[in-house]
C-alpha positions as CSV (number, residue, x, y, z in Angstrom):
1,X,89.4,82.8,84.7
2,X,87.8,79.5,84.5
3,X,85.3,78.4,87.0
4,X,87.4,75.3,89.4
5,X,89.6,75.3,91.2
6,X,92.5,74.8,88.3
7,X,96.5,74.7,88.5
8,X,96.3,78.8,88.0
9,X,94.6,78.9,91.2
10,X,97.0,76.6,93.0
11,X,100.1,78.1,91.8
12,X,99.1,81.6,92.8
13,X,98.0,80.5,96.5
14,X,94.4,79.9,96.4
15,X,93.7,76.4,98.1
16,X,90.4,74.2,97.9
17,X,87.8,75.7,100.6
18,X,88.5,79.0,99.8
19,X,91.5,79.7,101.5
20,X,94.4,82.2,100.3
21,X,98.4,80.5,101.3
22,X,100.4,82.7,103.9
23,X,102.8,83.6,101.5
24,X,100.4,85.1,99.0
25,X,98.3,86.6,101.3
26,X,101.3,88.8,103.1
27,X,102.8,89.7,99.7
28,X,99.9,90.9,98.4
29,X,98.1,92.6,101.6
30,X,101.8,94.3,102.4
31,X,100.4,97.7,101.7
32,X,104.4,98.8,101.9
33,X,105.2,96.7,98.8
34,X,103.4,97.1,95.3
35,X,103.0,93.3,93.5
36,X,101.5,93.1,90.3
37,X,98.8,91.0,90.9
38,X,95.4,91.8,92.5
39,X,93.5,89.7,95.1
40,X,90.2,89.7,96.5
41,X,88.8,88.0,99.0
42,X,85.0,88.4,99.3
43,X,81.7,87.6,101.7
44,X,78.4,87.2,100.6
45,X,76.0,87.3,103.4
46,X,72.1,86.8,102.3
47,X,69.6,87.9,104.0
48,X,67.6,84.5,103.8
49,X,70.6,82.6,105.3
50,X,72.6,83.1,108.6
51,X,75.6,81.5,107.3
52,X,78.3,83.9,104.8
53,X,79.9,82.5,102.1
54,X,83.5,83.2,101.9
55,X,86.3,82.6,99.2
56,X,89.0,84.8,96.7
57,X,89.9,85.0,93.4
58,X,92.6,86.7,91.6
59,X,92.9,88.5,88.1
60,X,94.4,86.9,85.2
61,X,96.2,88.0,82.1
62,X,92.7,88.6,80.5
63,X,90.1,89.9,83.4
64,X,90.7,91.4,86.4
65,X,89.7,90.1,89.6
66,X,86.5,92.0,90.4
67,X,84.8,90.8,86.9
68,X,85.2,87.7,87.7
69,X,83.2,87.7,90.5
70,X,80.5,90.1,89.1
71,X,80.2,87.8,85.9
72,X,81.3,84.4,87.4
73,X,81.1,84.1,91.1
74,X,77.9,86.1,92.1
75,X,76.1,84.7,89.1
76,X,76.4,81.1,90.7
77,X,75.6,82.1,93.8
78,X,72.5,84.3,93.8
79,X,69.1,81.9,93.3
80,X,66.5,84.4,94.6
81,X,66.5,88.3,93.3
82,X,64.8,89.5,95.5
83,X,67.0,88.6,98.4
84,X,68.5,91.4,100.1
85,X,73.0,90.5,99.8
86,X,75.9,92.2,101.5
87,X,78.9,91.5,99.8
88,X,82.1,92.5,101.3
89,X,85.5,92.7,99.4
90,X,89.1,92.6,100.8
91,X,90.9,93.8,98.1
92,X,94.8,94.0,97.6
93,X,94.3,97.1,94.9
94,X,91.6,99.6,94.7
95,X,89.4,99.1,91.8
96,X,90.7,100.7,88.1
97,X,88.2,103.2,86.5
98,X,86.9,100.1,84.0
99,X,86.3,98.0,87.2
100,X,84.5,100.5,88.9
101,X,82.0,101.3,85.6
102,X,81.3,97.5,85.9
103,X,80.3,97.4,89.5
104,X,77.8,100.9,89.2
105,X,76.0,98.5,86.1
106,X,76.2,95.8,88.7
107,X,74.7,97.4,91.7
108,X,72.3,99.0,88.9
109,X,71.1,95.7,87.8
110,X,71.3,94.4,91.4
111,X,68.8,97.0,93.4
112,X,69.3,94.9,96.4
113,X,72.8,94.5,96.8
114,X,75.0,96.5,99.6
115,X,78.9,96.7,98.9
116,X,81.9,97.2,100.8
117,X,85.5,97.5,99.5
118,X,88.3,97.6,101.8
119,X,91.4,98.2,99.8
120,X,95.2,97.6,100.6
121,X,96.2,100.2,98.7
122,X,95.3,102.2,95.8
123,X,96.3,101.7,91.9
124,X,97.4,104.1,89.6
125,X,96.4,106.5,92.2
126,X,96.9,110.0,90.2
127,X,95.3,108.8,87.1
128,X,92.0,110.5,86.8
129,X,90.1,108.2,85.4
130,X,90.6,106.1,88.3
131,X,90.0,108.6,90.9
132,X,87.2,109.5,89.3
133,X,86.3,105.7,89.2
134,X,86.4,105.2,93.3
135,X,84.0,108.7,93.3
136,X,81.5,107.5,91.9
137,X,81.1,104.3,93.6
138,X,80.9,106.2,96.4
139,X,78.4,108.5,94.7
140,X,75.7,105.4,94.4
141,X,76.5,104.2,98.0
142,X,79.5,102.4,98.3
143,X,82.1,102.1,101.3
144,X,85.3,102.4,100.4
145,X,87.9,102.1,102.9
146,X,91.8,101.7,103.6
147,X,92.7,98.3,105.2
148,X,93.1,98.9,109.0
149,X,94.7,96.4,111.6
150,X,91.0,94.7,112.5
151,X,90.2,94.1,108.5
152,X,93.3,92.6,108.8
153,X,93.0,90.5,111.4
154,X,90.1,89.6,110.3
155,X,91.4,88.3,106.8
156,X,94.1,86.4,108.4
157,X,91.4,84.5,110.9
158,X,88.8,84.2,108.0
159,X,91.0,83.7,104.8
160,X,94.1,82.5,105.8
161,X,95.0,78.8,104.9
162,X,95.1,77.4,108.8
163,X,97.8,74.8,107.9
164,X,100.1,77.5,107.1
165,X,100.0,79.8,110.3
166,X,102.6,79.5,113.1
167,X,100.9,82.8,114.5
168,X,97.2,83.6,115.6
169,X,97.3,87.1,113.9
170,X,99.0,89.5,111.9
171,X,100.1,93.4,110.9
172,X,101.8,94.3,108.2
173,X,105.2,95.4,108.3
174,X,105.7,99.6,109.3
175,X,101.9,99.6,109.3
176,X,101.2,102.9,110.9
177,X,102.8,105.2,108.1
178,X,100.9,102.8,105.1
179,X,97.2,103.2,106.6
180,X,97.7,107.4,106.9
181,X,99.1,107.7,103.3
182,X,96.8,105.9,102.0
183,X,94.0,107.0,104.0
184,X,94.7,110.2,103.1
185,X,95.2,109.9,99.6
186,X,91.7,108.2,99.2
187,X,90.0,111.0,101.0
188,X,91.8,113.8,98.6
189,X,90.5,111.6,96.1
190,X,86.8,111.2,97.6
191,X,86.9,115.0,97.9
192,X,88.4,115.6,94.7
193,X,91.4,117.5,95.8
194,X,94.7,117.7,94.3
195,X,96.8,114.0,95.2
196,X,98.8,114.1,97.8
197,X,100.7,110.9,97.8
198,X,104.1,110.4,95.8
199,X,105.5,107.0,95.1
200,X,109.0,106.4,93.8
201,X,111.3,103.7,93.3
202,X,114.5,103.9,95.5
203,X,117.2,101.9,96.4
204,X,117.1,97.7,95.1
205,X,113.1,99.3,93.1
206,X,112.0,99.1,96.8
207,X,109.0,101.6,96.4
208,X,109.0,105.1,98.4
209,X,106.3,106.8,99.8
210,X,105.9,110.3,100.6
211,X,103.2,113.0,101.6
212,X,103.5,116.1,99.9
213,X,100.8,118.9,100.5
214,X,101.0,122.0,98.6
215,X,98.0,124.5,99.0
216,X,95.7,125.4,101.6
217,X,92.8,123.1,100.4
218,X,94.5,120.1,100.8
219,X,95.9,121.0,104.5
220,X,92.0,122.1,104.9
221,X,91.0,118.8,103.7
222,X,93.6,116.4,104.9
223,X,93.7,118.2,108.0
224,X,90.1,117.7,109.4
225,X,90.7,113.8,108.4
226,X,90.5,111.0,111.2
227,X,91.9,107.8,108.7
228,X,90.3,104.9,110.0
């Protein structure tokens, strides 16, 4: 992705100041529909500055969303090393396996950096290589988390394009059942049990989700979970 704010940018939602459109922002955040593309919107607090820096940035067809900001955005932001940085990302996927290699180097390179992901949902969930991915960012420290209505909220006051709201907040459509699903998925996943989340394509490819436990240390697991 080039650095700029270029036509790809424009025609994909993202307006000048770091705002995402209305339009891109629900069909991407919907965590009840599955879009191809992945969106992040991010905060970079310092520690030497009371004011956060806040802006998104999408994949393209040759890097995916959270390399850009480890190799482009963060780069151009960060003066001092030895300034302590939060960085929180509101992502519309969870990270793939490759992405989440690149952010342990990252965070290994970057001592004093703290991450937070909040996710809309998770990609290629069952693959193992991606499971394995999200455990071991949590391994080095990371918060991981499923989307709940205040990160929402929150997104739609902080990265919302102003011009295009008729409404001061939002939540997503059939919310409740999305959050648990996926909540619980990512715990089977950060306890390295068994998935327990099946998605299939019904009626008109509209995506269906279901819960399907089968031995005793899932319901164990899933069981003594309070999703967030």
């Amino acid at each position: 992705m080039a650095a700029g704010w270029n036509g790809d940018h424009v025609s994909r939602g993202i307006r000048k100041g770091g705002k995402i459109s209305l339009e891109a922002f629900m069909e991407n955040y919907d965590p009840s529909v599955l879009p191809n593309e992945t969106y992040l919107l991010y905060e970079i607090k310092w520690s030497s500055s009371k004011k956060a820096w806040q802006n998104c940035c999408h994949n393209t067809l040759i890097e995916h969303a959270e390399i850009y900001f480890l190799e482009d955005v963060f780069k151009k932001q960060r003066s001092d090393p030895s300034d302590h940085c939060s960085i929180t990302w509101y992502m519309s996927w969870s990270p793939c396996g490759d992405c989440c290699r690149a952010i342990r180097r990252f965070l290994k390179e970057q001592p004093n950096v703290n991450l937070v992901i909040y996710v809309a949902r998770l990609y290629l969930h069952k693959e193992e290589h991606n499971r394995q991915g999200l455990q071991s960012l949590v391994n080095i420290g990371v918060s991981i988390r499923v989307m709940d209505l205040p990160a929402y909220s929150y997104c739609w006051r902080t990265f919302v394009n102003d011009e295009d709201k008729d409404e001061d907040d939002y939540w997503p459509r059939h919310f409740a059942p999305w959050i648990m699903l996926y909540s619980l998925e990512l715990q089977s996943i950060l306890q390295n049990i068994p998935s327990c989340l099946e998605i299939s394509t019904g009626e008109n490819q509209t995506p269906v989700f279901s819960l399907c436990v089968e031995d005793d240390q899932q319901k164990r697991a899933l069981t003594s979970t309070n999703p967030r």
